[in-house]
N, CA, C and O atoms as CSV, one atom per row, in Angstrom:
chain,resi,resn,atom,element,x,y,z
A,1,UNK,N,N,83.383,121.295,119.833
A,1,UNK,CA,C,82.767,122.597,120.058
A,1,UNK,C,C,82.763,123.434,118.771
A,1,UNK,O,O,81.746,124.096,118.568
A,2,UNK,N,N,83.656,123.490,117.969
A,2,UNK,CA,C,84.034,124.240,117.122
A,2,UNK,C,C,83.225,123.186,115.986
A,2,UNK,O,O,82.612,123.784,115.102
A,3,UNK,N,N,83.194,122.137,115.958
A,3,UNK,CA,C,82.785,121.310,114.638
A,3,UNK,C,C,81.428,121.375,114.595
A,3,UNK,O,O,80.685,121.885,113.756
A,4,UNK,N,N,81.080,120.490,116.132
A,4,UNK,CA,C,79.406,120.480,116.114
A,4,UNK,C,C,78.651,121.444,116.892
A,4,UNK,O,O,77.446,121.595,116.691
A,5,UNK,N,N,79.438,122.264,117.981
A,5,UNK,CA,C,78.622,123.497,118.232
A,5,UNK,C,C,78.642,125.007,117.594
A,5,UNK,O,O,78.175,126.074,117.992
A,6,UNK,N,N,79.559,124.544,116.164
A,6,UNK,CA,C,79.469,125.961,115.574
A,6,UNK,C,C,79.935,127.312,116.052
A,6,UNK,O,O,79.725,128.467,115.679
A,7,UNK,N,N,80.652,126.745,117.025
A,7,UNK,CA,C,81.426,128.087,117.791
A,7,UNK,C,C,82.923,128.624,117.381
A,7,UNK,O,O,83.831,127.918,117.818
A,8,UNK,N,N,83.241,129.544,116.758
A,8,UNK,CA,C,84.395,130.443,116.125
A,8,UNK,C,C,85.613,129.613,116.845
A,8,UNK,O,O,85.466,129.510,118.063
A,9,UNK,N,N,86.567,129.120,116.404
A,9,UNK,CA,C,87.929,128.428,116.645
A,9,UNK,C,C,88.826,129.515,117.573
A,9,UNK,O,O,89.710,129.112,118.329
A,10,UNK,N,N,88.508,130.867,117.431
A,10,UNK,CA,C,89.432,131.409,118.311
A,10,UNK,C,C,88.697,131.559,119.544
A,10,UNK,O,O,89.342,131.496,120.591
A,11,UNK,N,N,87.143,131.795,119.598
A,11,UNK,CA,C,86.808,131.689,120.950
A,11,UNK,C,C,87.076,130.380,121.945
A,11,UNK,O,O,87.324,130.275,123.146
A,12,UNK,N,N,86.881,129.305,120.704
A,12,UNK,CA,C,87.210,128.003,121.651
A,12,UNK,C,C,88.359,127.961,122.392
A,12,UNK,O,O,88.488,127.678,123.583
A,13,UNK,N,N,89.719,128.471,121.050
A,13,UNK,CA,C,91.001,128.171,121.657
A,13,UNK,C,C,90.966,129.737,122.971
A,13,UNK,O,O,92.002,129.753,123.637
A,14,UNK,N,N,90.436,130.353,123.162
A,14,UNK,CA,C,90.317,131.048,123.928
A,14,UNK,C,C,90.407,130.708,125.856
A,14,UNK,O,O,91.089,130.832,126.874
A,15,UNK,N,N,88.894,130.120,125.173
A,15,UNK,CA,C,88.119,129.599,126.327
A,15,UNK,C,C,88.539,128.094,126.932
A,15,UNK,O,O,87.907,127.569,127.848
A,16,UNK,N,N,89.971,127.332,126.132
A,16,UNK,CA,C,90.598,126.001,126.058
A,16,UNK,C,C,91.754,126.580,126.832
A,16,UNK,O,O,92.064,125.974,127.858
A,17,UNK,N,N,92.481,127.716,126.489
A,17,UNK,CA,C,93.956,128.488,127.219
A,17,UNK,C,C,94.823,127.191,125.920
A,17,UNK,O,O,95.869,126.583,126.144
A,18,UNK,N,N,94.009,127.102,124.694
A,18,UNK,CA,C,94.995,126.805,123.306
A,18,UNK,C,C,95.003,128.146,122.522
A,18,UNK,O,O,94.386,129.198,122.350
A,19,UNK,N,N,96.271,127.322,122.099
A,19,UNK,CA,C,96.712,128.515,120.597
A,19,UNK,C,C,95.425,128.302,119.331
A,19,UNK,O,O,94.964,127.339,118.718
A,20,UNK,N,N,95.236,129.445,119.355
A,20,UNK,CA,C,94.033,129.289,117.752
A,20,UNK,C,C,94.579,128.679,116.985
A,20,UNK,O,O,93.943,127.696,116.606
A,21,UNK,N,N,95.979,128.881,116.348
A,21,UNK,CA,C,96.459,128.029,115.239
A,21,UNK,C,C,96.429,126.892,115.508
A,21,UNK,O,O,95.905,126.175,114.656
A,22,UNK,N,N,96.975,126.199,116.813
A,22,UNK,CA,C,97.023,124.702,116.974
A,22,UNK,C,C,95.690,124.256,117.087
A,22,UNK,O,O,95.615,123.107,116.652
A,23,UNK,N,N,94.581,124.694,117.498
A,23,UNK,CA,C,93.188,124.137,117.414
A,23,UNK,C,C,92.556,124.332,115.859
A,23,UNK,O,O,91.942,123.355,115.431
A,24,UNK,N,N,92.648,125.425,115.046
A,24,UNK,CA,C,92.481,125.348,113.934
A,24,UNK,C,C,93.126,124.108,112.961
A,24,UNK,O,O,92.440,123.576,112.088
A,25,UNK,N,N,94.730,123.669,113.265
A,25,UNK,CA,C,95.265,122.731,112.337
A,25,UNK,C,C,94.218,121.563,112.611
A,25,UNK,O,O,93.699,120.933,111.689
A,26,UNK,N,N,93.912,121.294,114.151
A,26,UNK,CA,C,93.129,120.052,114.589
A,26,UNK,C,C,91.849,120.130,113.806
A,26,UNK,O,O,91.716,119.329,112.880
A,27,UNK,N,N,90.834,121.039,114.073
A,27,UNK,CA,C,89.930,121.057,112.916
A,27,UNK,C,C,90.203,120.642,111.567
A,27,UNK,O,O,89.391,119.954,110.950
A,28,UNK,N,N,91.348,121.036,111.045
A,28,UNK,CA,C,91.156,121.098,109.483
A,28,UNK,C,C,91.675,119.580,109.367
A,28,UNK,O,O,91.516,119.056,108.264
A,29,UNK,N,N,92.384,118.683,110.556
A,29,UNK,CA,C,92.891,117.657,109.966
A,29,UNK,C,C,91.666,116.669,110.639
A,29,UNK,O,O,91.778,115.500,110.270
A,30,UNK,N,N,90.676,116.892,111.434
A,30,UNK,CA,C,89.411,116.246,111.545
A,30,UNK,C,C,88.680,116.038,110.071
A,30,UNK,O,O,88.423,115.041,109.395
A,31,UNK,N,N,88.494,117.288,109.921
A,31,UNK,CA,C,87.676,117.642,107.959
A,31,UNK,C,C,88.250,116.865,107.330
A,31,UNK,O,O,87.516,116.056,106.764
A,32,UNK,N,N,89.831,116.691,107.090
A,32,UNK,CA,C,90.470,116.113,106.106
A,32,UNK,C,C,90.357,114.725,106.168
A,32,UNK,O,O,90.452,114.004,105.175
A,33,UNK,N,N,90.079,114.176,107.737
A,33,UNK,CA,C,90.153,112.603,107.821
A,33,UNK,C,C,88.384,112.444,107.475
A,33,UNK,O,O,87.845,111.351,107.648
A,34,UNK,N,N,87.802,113.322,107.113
A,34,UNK,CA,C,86.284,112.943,106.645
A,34,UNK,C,C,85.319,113.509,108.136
A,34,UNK,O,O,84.095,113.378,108.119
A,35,UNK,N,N,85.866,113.982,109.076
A,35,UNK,CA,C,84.585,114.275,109.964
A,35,UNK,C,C,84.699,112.802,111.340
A,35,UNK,O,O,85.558,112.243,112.022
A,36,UNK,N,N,83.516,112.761,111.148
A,36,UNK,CA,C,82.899,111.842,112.283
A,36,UNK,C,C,83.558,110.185,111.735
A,36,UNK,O,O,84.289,109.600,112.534
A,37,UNK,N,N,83.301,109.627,110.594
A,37,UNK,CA,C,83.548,108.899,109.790
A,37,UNK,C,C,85.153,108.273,109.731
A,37,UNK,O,O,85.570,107.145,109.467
A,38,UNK,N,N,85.773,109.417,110.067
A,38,UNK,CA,C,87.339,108.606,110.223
A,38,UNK,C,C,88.417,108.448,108.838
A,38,UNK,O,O,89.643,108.421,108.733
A,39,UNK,N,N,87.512,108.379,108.059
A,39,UNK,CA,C,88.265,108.025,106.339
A,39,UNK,C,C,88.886,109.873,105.875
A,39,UNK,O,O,88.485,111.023,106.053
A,40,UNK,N,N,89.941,109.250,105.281
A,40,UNK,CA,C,90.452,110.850,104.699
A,40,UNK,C,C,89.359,110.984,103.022
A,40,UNK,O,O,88.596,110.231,102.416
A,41,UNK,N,N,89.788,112.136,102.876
A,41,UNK,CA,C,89.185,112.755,101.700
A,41,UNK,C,C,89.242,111.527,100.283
A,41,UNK,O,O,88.305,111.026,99.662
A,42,UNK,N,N,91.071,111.293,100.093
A,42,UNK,CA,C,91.021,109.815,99.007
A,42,UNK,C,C,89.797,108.637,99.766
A,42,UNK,O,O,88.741,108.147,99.367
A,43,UNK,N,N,90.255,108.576,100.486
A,43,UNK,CA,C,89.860,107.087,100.964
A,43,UNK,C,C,88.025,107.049,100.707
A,43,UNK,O,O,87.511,106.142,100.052
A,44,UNK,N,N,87.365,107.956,101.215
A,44,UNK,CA,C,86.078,108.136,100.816
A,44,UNK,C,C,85.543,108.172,99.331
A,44,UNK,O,O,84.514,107.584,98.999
A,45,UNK,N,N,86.323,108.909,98.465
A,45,UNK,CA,C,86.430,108.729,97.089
A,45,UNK,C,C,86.477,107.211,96.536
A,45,UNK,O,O,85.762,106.739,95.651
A,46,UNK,N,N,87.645,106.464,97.385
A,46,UNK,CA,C,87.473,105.568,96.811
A,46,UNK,C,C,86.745,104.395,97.264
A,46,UNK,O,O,86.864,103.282,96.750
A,47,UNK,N,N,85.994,104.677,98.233
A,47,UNK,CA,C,85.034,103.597,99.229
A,47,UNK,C,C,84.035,103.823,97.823
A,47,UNK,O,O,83.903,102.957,96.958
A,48,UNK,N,N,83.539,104.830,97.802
A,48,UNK,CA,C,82.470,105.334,96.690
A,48,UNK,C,C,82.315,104.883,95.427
A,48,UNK,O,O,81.257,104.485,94.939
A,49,UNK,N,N,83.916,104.977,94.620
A,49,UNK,CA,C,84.051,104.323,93.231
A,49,UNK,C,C,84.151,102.693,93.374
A,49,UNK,O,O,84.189,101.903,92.431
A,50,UNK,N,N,84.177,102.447,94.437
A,50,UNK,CA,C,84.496,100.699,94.974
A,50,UNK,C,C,82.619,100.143,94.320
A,50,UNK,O,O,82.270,99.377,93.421
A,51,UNK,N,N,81.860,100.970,95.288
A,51,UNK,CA,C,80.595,100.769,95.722
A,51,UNK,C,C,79.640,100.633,94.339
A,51,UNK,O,O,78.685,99.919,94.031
A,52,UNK,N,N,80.318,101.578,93.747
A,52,UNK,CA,C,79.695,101.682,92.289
A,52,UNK,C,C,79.850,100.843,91.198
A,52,UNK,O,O,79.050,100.488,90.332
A,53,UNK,N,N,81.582,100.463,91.480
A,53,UNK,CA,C,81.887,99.281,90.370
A,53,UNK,C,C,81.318,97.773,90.911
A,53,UNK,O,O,81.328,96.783,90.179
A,54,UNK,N,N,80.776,97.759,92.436
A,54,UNK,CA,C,80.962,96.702,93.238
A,54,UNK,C,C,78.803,96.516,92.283
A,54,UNK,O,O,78.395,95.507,91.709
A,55,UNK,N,N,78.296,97.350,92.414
A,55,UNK,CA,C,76.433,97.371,91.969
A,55,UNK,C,C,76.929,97.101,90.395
A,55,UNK,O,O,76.208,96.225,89.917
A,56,UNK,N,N,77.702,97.463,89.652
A,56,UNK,CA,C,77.856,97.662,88.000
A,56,UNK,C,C,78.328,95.882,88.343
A,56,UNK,O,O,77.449,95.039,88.166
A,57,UNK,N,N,79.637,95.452,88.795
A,57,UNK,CA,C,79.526,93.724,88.518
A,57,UNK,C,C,78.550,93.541,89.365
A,57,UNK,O,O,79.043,92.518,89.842
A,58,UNK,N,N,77.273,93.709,90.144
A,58,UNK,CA,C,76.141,92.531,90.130
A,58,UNK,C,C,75.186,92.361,89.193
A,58,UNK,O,O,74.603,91.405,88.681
A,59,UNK,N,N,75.175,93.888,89.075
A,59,UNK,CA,C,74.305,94.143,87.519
A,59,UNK,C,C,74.859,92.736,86.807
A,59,UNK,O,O,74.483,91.593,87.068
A,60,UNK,N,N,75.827,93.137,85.867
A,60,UNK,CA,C,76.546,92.476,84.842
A,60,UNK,C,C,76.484,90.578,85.547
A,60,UNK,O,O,76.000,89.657,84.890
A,61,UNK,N,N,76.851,90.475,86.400
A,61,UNK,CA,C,76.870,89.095,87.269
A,61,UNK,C,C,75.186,88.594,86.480
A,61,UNK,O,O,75.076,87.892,85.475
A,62,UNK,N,N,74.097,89.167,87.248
A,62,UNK,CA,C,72.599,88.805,87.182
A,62,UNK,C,C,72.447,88.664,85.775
A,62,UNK,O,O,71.995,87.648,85.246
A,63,UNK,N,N,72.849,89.751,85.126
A,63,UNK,CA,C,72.473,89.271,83.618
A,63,UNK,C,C,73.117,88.503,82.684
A,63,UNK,O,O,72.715,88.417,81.524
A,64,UNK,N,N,74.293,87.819,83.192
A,64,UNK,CA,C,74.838,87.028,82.559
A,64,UNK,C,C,73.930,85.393,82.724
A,64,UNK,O,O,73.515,84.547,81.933
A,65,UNK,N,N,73.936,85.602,84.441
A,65,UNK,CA,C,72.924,84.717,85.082
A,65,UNK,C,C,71.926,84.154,84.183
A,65,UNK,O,O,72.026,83.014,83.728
A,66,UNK,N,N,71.029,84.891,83.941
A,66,UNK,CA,C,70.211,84.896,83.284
A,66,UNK,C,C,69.773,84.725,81.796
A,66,UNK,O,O,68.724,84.412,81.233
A,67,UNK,N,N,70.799,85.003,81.477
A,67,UNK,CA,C,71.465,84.665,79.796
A,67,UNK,C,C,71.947,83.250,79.371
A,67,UNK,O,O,71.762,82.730,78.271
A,68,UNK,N,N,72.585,82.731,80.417
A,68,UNK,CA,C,73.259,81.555,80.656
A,68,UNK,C,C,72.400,80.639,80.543
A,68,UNK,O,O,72.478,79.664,79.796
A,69,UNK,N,N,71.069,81.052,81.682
A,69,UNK,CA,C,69.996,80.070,81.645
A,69,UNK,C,C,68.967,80.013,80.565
A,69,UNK,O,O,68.230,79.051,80.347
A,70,UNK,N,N,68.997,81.351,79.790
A,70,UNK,CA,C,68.188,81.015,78.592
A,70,UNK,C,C,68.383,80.443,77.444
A,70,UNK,O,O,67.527,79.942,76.715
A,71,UNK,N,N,69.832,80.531,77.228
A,71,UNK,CA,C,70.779,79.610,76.423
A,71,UNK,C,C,70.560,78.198,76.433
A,71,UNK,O,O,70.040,77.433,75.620
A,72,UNK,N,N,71.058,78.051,77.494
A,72,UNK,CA,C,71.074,76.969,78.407
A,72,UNK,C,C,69.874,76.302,77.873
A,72,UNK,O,O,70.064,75.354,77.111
A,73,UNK,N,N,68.225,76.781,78.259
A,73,UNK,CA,C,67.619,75.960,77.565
A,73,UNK,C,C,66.855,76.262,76.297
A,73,UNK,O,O,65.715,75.813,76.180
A,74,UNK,N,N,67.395,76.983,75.347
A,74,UNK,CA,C,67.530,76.767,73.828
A,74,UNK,C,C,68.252,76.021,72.937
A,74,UNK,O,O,68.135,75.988,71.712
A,75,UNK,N,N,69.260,75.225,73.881
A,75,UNK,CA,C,70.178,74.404,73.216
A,75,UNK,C,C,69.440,72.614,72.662
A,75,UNK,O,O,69.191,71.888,73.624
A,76,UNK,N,N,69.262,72.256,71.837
A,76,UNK,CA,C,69.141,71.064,71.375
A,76,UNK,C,C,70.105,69.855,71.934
A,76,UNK,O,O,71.333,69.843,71.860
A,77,UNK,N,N,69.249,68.819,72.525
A,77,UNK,CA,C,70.034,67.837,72.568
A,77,UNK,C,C,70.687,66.924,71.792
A,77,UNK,O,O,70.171,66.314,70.855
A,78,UNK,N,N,72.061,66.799,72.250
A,78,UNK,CA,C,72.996,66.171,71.305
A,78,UNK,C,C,72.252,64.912,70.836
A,78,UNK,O,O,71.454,64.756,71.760
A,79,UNK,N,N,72.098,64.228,70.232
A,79,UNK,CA,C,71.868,63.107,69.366
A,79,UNK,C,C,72.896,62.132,68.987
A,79,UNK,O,O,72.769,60.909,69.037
A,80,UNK,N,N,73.600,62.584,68.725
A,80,UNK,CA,C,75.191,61.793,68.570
A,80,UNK,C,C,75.987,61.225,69.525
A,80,UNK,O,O,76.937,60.450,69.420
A,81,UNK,N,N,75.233,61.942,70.878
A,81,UNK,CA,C,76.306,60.772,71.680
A,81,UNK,C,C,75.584,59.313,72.455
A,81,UNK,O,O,76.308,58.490,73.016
């Protein structure tokens, strides 16, 4: 009520027969675990920096890929063996 209907925390805890403070801590520790989502504030941070380093090695992966194979066939065949 208070999160997604935008309605003032003391009317809720009002209209609940809760203490405002104890419905307010519940709000703020909903926010803190991220909302709807479940993850706290770190944990989202680091889903995020995961996600980013996780696209930077495919990047780096593909173009090695690709490097490998152009190498690969610029190389001269051995003769000597």
């Amino acid at each position: 009520m208070v999160v997604e209907g935008g309605q003032k925390a003391s009317e809720v805890a009002r209209d609940l027969g809760l203490s405002p403070t104890l419905l307010a801590r519940w709000v703020r520790e909903f926010e803190e675990r991220g909302g709807k989502s479940g993850l706290l504030v770190d944990e989202r941070a680091e889903l995020e920096a995961l996600r980013r380093e996780n696209q930077r090695l495919r990047m780096e992966r593909d173009f090695l890929k690709k490097a490998s194979a152009y190498f690969a066939g610029q190389q001269k065949p051995d003769s000597t063996s």
